[in-house]
N, CA, C and O of each residue as an XYZ file, in Angstrom:
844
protein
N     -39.659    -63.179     60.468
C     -39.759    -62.908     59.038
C     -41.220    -63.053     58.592
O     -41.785    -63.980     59.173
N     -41.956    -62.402     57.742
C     -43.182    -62.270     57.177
C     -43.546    -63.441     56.147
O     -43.072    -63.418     55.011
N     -44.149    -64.166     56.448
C     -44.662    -64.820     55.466
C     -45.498    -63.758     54.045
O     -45.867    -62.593     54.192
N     -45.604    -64.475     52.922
C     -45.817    -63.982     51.992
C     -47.320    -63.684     51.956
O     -47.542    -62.515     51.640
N     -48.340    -64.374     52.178
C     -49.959    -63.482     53.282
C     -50.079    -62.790     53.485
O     -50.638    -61.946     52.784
N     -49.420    -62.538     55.170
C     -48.767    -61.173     55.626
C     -48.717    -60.215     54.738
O     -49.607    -59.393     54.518
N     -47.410    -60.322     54.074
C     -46.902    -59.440     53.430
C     -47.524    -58.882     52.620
O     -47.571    -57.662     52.457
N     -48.122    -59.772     51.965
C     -49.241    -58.968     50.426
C     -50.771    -58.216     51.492
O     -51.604    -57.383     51.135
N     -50.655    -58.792     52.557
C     -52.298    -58.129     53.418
C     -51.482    -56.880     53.739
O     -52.308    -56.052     54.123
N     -50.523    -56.456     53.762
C     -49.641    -55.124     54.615
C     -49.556    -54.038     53.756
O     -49.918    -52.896     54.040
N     -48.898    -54.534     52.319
C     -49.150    -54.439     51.061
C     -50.124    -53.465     50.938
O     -50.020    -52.239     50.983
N     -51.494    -54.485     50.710
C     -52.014    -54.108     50.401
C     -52.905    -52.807     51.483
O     -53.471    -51.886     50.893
N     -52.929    -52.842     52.490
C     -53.436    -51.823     53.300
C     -52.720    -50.706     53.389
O     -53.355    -49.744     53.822
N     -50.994    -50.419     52.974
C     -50.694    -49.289     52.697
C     -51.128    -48.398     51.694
O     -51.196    -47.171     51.763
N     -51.368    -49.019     50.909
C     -51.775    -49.059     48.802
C     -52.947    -48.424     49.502
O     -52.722    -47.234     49.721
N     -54.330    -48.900     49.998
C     -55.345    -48.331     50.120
C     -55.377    -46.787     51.209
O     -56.058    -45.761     51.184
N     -54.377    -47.243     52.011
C     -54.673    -45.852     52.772
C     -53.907    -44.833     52.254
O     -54.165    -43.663     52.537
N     -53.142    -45.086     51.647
C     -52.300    -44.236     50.093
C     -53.063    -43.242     49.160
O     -52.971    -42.029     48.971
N     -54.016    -44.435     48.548
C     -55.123    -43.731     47.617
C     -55.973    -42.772     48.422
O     -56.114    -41.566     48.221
N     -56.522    -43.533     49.384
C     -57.181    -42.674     50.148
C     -57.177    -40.978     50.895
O     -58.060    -40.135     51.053
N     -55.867    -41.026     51.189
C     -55.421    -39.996     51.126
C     -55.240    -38.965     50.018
O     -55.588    -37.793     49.879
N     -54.493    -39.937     49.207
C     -54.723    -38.943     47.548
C     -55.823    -38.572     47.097
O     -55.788    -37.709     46.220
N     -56.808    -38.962     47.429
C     -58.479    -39.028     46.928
C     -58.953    -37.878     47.634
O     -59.823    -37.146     47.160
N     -58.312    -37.651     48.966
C     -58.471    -36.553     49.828
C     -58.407    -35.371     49.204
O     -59.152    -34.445     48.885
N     -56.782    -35.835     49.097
C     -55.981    -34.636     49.166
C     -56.556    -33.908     47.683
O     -56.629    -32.694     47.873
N     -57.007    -34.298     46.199
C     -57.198    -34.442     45.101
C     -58.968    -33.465     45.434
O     -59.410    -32.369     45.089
N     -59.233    -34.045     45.849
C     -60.784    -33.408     46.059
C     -60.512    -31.930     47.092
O     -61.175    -30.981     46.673
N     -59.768    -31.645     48.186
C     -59.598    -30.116     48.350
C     -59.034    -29.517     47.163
O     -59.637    -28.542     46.714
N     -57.862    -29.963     46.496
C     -57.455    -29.352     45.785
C     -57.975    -28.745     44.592
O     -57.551    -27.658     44.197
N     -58.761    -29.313     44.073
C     -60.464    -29.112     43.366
C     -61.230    -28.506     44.270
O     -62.140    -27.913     43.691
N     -61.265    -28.415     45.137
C     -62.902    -27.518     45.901
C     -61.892    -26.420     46.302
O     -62.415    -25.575     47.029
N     -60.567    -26.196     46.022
C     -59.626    -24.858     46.014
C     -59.189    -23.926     44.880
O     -58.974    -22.750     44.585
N     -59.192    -24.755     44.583
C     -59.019    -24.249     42.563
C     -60.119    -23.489     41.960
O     -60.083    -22.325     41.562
N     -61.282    -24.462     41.945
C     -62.347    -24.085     41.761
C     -62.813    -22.509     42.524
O     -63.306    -21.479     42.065
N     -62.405    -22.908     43.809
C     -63.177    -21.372     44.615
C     -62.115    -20.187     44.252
O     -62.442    -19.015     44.441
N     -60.937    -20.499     43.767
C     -60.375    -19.477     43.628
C     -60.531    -18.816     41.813
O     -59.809    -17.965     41.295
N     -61.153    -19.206     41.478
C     -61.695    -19.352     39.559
C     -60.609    -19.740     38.985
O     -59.948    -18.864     38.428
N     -60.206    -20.882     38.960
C     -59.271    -21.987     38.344
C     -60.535    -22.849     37.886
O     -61.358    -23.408     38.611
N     -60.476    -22.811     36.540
C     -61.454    -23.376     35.888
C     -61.256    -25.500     35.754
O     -60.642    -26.168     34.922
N     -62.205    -25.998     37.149
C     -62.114    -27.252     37.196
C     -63.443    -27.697     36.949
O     -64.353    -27.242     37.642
N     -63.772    -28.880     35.672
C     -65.264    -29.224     35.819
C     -66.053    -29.889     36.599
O     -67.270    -29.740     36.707
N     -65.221    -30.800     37.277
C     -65.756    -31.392     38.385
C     -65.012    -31.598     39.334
O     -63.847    -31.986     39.242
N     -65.652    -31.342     40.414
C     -64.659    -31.137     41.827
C     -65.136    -32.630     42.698
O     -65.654    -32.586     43.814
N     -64.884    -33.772     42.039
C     -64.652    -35.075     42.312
C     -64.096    -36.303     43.216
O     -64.446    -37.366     43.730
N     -62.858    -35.327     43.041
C     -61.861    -36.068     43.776
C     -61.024    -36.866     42.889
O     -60.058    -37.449     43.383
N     -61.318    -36.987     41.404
C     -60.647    -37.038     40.467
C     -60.107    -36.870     39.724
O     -60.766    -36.329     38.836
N     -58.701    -37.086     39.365
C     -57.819    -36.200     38.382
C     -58.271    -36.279     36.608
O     -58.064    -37.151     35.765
N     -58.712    -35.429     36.563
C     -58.909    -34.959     34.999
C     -58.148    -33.831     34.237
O     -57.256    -33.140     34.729
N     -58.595    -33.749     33.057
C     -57.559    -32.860     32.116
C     -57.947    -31.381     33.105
O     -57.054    -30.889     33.795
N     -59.123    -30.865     33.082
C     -59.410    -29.534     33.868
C     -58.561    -29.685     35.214
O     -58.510    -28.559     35.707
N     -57.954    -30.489     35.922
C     -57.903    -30.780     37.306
C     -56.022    -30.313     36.696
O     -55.414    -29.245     36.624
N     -55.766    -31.356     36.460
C     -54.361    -30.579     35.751
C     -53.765    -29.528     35.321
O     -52.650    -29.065     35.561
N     -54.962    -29.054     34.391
C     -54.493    -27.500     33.640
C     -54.862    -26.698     34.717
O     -53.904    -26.017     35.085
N     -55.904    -26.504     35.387
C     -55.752    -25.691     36.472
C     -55.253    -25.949     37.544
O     -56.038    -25.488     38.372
N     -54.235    -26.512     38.169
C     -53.146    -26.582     38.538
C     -52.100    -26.012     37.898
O     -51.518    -25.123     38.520
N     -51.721    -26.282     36.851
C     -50.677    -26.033     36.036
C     -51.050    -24.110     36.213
O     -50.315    -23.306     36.787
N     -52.480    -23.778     35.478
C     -52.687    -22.118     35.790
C     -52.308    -21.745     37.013
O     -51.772    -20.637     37.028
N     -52.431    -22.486     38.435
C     -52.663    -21.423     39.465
C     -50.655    -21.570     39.386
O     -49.960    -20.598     39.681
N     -50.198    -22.573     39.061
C     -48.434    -22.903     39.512
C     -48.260    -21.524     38.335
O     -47.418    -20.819     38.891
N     -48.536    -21.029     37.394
C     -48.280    -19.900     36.512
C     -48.645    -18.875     36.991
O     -47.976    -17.908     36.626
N     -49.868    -18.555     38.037
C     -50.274    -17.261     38.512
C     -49.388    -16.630     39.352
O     -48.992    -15.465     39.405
N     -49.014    -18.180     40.372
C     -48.126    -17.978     41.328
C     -46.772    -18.044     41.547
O     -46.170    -18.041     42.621
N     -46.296    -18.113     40.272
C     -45.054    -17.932     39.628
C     -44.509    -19.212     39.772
O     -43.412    -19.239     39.214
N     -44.874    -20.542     40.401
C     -43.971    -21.748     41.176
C     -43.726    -22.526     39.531
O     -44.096    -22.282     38.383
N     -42.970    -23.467     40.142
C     -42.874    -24.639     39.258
C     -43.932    -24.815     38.558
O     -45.033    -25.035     39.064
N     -43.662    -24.718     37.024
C     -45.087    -25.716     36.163
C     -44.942    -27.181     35.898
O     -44.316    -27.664     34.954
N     -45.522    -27.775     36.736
C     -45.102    -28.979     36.975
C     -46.820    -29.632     36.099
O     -46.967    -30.222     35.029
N     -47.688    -29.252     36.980
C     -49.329    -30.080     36.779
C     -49.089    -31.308     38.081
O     -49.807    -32.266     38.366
N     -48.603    -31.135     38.316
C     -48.367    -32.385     39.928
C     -48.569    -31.773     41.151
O     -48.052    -30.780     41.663
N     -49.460    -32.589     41.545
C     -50.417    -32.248     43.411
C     -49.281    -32.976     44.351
O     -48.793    -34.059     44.028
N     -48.892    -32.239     45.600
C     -47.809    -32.507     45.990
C     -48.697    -31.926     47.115
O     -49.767    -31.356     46.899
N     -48.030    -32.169     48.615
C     -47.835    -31.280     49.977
C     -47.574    -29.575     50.038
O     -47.927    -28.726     50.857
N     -46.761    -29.500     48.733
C     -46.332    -28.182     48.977
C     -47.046    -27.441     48.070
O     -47.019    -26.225     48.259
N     -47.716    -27.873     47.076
C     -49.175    -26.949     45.942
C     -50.413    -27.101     47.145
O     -51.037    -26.108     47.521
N     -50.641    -28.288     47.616
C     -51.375    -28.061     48.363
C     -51.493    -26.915     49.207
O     -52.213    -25.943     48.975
N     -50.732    -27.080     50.226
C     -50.319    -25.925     51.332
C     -50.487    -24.547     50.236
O     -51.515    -23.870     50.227
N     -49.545    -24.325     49.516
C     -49.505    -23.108     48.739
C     -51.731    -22.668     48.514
O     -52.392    -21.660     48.761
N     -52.077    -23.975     47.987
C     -53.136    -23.526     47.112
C     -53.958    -22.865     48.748
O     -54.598    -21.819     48.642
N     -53.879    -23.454     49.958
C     -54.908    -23.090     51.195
C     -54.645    -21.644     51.510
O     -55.531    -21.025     52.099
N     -53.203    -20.862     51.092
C     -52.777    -19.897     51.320
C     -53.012    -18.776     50.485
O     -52.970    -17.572     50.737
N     -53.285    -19.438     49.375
C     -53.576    -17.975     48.007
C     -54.607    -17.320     48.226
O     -55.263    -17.587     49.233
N     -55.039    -16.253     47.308
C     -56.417    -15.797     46.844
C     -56.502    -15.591     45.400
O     -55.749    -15.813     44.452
N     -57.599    -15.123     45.539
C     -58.230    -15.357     43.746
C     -57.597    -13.984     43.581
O     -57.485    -13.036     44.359
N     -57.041    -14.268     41.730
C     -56.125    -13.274     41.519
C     -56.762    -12.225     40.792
O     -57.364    -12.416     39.735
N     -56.620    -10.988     41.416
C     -57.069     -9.703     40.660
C     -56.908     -9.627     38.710
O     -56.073    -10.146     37.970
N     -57.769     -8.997     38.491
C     -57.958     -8.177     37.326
C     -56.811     -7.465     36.842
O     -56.060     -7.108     37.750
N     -56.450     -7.152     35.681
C     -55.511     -5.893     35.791
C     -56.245     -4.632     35.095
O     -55.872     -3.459     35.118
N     -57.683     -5.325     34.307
C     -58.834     -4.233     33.888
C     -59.976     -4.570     34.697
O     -60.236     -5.588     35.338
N     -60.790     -3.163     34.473
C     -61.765     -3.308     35.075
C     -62.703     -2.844     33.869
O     -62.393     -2.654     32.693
N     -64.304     -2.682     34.688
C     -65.146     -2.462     33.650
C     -65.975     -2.958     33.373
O     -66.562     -3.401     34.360
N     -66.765     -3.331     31.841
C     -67.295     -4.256     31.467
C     -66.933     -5.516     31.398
O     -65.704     -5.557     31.329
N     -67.495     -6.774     31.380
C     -67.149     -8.183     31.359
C     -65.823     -8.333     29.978
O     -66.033     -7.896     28.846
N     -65.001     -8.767     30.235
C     -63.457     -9.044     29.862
C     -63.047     -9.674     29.398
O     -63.827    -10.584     29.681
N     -61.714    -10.520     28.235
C     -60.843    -11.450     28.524
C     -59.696    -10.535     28.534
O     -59.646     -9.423     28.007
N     -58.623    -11.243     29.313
C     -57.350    -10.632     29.440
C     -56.457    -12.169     29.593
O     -56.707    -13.043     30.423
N     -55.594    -12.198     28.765
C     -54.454    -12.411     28.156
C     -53.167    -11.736     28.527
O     -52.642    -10.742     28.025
N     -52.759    -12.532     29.560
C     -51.281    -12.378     30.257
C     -50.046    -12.918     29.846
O     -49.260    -13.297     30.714
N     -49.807    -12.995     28.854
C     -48.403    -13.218     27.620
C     -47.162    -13.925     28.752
O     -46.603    -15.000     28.536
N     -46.940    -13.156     29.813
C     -45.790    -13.601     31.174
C     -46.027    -14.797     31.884
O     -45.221    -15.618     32.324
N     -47.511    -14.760     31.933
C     -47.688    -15.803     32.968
C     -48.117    -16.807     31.992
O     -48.002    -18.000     32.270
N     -48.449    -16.544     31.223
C     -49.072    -17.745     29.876
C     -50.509    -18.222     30.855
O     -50.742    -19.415     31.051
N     -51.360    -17.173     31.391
C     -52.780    -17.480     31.353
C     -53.820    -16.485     30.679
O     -53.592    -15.479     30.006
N     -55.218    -17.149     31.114
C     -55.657    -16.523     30.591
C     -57.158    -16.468     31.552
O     -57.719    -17.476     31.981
N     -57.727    -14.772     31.802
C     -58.816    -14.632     32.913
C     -59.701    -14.244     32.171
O     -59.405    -13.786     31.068
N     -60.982    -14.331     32.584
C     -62.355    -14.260     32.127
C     -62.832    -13.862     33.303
O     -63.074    -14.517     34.317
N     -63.023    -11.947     32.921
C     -63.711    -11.491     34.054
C     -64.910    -10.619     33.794
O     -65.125     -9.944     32.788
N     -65.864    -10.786     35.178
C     -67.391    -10.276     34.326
C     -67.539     -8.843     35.357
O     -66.810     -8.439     36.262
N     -68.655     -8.364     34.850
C     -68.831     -6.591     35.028
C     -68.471     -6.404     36.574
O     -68.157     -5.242     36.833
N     -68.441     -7.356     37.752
C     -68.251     -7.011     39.344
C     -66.621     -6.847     39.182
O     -66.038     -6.504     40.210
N     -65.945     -7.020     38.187
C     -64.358     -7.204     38.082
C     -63.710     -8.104     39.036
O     -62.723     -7.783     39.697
N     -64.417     -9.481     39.101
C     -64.364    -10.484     39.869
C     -63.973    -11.747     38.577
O     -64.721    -12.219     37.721
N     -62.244    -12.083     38.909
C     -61.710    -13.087     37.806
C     -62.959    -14.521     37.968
O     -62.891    -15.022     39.090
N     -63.851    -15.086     37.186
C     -64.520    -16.032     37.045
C     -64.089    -17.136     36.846
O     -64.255    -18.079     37.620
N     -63.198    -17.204     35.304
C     -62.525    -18.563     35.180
C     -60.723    -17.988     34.817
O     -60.236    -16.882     34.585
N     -60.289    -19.052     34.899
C     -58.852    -18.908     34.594
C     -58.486    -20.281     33.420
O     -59.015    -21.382     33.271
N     -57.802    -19.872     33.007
C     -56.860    -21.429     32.491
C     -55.402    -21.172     32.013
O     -54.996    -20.010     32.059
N     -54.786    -21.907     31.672
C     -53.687    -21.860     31.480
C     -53.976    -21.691     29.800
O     -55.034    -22.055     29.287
N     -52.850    -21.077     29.040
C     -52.420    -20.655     27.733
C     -51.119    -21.163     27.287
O     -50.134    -21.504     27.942
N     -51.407    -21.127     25.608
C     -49.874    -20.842     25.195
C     -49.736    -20.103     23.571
O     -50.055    -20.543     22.466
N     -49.225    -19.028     23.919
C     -49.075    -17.926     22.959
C     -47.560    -18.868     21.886
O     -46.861    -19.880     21.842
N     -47.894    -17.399     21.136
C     -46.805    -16.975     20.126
C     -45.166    -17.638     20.917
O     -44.799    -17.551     22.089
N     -44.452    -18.300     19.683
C     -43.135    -18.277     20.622
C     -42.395    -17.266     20.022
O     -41.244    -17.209     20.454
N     -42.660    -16.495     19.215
C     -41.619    -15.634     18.190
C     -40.774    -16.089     17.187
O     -40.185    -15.342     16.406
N     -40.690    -17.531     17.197
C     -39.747    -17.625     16.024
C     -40.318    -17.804     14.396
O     -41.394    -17.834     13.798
N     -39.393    -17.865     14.213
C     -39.898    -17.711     12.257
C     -40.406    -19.213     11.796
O     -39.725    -20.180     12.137
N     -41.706    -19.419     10.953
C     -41.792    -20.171     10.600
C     -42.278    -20.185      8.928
O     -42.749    -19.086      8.636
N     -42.279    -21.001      7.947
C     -42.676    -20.783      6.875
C     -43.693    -21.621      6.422
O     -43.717    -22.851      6.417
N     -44.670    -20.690      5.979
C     -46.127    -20.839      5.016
C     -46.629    -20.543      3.536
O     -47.070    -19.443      3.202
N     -46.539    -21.410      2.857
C     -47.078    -20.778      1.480
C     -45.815    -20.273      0.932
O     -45.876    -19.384      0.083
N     -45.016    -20.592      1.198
C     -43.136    -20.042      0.592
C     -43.137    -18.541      1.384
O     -42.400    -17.756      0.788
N     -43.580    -18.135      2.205
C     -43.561    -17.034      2.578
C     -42.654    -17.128      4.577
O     -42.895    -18.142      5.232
N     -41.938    -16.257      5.075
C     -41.424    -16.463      6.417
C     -42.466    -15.659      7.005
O     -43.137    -14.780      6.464
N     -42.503    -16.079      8.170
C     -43.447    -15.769      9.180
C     -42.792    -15.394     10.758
O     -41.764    -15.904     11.203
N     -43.540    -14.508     11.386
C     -43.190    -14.453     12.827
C     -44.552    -15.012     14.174
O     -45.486    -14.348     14.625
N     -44.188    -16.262     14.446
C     -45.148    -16.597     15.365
C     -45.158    -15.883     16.825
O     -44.462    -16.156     17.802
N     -46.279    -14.766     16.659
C     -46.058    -13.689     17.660
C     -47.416    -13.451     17.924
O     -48.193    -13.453     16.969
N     -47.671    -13.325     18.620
C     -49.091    -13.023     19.699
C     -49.150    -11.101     19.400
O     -48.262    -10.330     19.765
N     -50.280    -10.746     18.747
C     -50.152     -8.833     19.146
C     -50.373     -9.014     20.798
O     -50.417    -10.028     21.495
N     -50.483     -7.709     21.095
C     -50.290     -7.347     22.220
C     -50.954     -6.115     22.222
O     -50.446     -5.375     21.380
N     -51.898     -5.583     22.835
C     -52.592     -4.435     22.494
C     -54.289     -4.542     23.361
O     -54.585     -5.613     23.890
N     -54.845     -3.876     23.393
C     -56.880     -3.927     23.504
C     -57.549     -3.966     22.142
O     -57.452     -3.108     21.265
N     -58.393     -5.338     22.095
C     -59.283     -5.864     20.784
C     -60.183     -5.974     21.311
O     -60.388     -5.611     22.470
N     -61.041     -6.577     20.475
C     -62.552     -7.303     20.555
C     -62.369     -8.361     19.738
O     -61.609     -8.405     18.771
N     -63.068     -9.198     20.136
C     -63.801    -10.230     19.443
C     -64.730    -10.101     18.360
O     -65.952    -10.141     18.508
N     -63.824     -9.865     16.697
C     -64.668     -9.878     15.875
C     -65.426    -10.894     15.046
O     -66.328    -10.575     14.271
N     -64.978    -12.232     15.267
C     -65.452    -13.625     14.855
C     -65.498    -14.528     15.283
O     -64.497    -14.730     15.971
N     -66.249    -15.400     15.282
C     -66.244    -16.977     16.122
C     -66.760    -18.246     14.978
O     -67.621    -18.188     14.101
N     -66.109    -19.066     15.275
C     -66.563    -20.583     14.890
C     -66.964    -21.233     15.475
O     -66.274    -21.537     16.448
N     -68.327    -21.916     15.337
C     -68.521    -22.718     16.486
C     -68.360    -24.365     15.579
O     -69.064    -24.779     14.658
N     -67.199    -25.023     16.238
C     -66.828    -26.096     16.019
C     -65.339    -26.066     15.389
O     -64.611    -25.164     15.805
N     -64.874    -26.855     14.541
C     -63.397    -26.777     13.944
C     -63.374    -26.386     12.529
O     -64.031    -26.892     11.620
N     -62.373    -25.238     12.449
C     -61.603    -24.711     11.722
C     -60.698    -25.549     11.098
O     -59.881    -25.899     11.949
N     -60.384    -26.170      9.737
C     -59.401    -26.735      9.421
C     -58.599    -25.324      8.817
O     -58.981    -24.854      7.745
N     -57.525    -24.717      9.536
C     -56.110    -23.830      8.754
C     -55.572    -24.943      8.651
O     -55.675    -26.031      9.218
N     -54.641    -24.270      7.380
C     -52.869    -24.465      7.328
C     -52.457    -24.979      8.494
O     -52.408    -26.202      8.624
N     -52.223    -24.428      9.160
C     -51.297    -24.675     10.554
C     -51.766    -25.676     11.283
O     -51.201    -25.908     12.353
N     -52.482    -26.190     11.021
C     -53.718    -27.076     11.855
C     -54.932    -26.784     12.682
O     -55.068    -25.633     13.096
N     -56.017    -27.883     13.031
C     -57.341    -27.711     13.613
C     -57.381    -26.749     14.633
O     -56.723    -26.984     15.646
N     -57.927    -25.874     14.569
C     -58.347    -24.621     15.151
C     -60.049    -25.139     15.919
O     -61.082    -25.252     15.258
N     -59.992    -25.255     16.638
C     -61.458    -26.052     18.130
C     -62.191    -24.485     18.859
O     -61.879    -23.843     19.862
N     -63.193    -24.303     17.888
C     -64.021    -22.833     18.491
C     -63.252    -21.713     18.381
O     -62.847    -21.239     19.442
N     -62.925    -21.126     17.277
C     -61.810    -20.289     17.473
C     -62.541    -18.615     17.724
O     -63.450    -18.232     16.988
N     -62.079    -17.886     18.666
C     -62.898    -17.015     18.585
C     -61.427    -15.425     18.169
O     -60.364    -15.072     18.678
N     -62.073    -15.085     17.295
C     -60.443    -13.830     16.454
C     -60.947    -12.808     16.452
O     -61.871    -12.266     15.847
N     -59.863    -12.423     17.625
C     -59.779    -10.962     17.998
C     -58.821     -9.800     17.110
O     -58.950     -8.577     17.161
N     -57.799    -10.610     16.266
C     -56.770    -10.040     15.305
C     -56.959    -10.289     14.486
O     -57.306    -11.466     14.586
N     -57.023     -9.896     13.149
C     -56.542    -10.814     11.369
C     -56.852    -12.427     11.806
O     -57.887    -12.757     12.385
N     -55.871    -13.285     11.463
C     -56.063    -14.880     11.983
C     -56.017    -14.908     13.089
O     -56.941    -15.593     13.527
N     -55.222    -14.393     14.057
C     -55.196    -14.473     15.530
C     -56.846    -15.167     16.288
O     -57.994    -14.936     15.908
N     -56.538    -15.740     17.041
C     -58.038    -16.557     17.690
C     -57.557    -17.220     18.916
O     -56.549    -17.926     18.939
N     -58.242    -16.995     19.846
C     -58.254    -17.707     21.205
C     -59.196    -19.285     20.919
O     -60.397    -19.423     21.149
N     -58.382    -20.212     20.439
C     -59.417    -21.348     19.963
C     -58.395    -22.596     21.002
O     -57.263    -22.483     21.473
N     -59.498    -23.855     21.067
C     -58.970    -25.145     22.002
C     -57.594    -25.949     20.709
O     -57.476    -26.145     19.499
N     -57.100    -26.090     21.529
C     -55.664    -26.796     21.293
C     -55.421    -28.336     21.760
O     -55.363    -28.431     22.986
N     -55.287    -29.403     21.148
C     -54.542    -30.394     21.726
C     -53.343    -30.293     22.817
O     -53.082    -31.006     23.787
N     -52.738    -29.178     22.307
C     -51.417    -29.224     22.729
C     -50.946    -27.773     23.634
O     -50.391    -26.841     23.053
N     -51.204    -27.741     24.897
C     -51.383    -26.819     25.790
C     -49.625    -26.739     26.131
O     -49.828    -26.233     27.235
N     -48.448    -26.807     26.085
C     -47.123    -26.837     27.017
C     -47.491    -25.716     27.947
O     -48.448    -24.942     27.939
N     -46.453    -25.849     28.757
C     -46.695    -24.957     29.367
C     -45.604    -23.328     29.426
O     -45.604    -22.447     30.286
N     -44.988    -23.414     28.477
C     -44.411    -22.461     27.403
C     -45.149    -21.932     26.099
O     -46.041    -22.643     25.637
N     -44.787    -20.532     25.371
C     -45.207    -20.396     24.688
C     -45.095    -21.200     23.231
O     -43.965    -21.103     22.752
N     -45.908    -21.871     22.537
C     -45.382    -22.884     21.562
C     -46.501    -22.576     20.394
O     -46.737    -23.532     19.655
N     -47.150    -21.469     20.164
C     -48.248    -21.580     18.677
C     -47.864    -20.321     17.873
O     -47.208    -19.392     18.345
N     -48.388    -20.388     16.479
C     -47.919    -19.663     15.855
C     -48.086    -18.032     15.959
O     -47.537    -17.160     15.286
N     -49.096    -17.912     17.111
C     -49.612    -16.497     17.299
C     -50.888    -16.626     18.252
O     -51.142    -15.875     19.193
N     -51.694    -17.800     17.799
C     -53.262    -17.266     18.234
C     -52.778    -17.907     20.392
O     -51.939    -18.100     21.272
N     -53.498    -17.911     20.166
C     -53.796    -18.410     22.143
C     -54.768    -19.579     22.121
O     -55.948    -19.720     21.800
N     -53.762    -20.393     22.609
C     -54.156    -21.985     22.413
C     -54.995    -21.892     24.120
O     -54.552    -21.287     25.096
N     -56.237    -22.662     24.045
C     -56.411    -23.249     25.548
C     -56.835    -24.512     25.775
O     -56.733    -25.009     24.653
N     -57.194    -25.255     26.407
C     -57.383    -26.546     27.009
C     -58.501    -26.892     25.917
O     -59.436    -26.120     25.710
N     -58.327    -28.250     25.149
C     -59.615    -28.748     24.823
C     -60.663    -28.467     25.505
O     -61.311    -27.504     25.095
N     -61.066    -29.049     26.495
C     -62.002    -29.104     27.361
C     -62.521    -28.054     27.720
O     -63.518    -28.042     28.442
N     -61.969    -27.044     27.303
C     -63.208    -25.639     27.936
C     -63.258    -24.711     26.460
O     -63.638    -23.549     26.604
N     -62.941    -25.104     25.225
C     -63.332    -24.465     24.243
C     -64.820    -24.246     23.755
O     -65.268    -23.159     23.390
N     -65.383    -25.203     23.792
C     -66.702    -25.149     23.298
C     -67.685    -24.740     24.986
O     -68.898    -24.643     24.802
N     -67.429    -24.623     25.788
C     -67.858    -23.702     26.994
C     -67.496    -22.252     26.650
O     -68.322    -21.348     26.777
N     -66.329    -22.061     26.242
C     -65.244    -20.512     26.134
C     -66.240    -19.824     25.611
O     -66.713    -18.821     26.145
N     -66.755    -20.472     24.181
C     -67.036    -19.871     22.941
C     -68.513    -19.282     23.001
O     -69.002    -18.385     22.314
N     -69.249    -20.255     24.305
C     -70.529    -20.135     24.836
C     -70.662    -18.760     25.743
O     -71.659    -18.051     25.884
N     -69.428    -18.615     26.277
C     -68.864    -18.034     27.509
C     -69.100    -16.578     27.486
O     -69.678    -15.846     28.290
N     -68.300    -16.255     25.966
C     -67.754    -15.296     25.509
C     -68.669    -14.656     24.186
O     -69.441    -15.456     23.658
N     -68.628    -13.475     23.716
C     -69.407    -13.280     22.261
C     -68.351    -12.036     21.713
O     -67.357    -11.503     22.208
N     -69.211    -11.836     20.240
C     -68.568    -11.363     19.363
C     -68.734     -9.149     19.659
O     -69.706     -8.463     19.342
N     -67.768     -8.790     20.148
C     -67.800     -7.067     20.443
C     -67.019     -7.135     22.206
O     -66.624     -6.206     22.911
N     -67.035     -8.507     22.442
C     -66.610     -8.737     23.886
C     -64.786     -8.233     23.419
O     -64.194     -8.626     22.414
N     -64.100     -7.072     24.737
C     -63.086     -6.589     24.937
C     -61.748     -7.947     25.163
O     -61.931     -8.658     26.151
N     -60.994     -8.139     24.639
C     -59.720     -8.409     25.116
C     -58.419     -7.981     25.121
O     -57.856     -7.533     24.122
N     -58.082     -8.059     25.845
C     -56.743     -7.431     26.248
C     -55.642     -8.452     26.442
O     -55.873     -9.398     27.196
N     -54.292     -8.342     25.747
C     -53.832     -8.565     25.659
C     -52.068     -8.119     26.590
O     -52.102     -6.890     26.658
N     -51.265     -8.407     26.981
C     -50.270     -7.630     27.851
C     -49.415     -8.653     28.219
O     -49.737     -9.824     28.421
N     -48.046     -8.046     28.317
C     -46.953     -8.706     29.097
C     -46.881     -8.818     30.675
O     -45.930     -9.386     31.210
């Protein structure tokens, strides 16, 4: 039988070669993401909000579980993918994939750069100003006719760099990313890469929008 020493020294050397591994495994998965334009800011070996949401994007590209959890089997999956095509070509891009709930940023080689995960319009009715509403994403080819740089206080709430390609419609940073469609119309993305996006992107720049 193990004395209690033992036990906590055994303990504890599983615990470390545990992390260790995760620390591994956490840092390809970042130097994979990244090479495939899954937008991660630092390829660390540490889990951050970018490290998550792009996970969560590539589990949406690739149709799997949206989980945001690094496992054996995202792993494996992520060594096996490639970086995912365009569906326009052309001049430098955003495109807005409504199905997959992402969203690509691609420049004039028609080579996807960054990715992230989205969350559109859910369609249902909501009410503003005594008036009913349909929270619906258009769907169509725009441009980018306005930008904010910093926060928007709407109605609906803080709008983070919003850049509007429709009437109110705006691709602006969101607290609240699900990984379903859940905003009233515009295209919510990750805190963390809004005020990059907005840098990213300018005002006459094409987006496209599609199921």
């Amino acid at each position: 039988m193990l004395n209690a020493t033992r036990f906590f020294l055994i303990l504890m050397f599983f615990s470390l070669t545990t992390f260790a591994q995760t620390s591994k495994q956490i840092l390809e998965a970042e130097k994979l993401l990244s090479d495939l334009g899954y937008w991660v800011l630092k390829v660390d070996g540490k889990v951050d909000d970018s490290t998550r949401h792009a996970l969560i994007a590539f589990q949406k590209v690739e149709k799997r579980k949206r989980t945001g959890v690094l496992n054996e089997n995202e792993l494996n999956a992520l060594r096996k993918a490639s970086r995912p095509a365009p569906k326009y070509t052309g001049d430098e891009h955003i495109e807005v994939d409504i199905t997959r709930q992402v969203l690509f940023l691609v420049n004039e080689q028609g080579i996807v750069n960054y990715i992230l995960p989205i969350s559109s319009g859910n369609d249902e009715r909501y009410k503003q100003d005594g008036k009913w509403e349909v929270a619906h994403t258009p769907r169509g080819d725009f441009e980018i006719k306005r930008q904010i740089h910093g926060v928007r206080k709407a109605p609906l709430g803080n709008l983070y760099n919003p850049n509007y390609f429709y009437k109110g419609v705006a691709i602006h940073g969101s607290n609240s990313i699900p990984v379903y469609p859940a905003s009233h119309g515009c295209v919510r993305i990750p805190r963390f890469a809004d005020k990059l996006f907005i840098d990213l992107v300018r005002v006459g720049m094409k987006v496209y929008v599609f199921d």
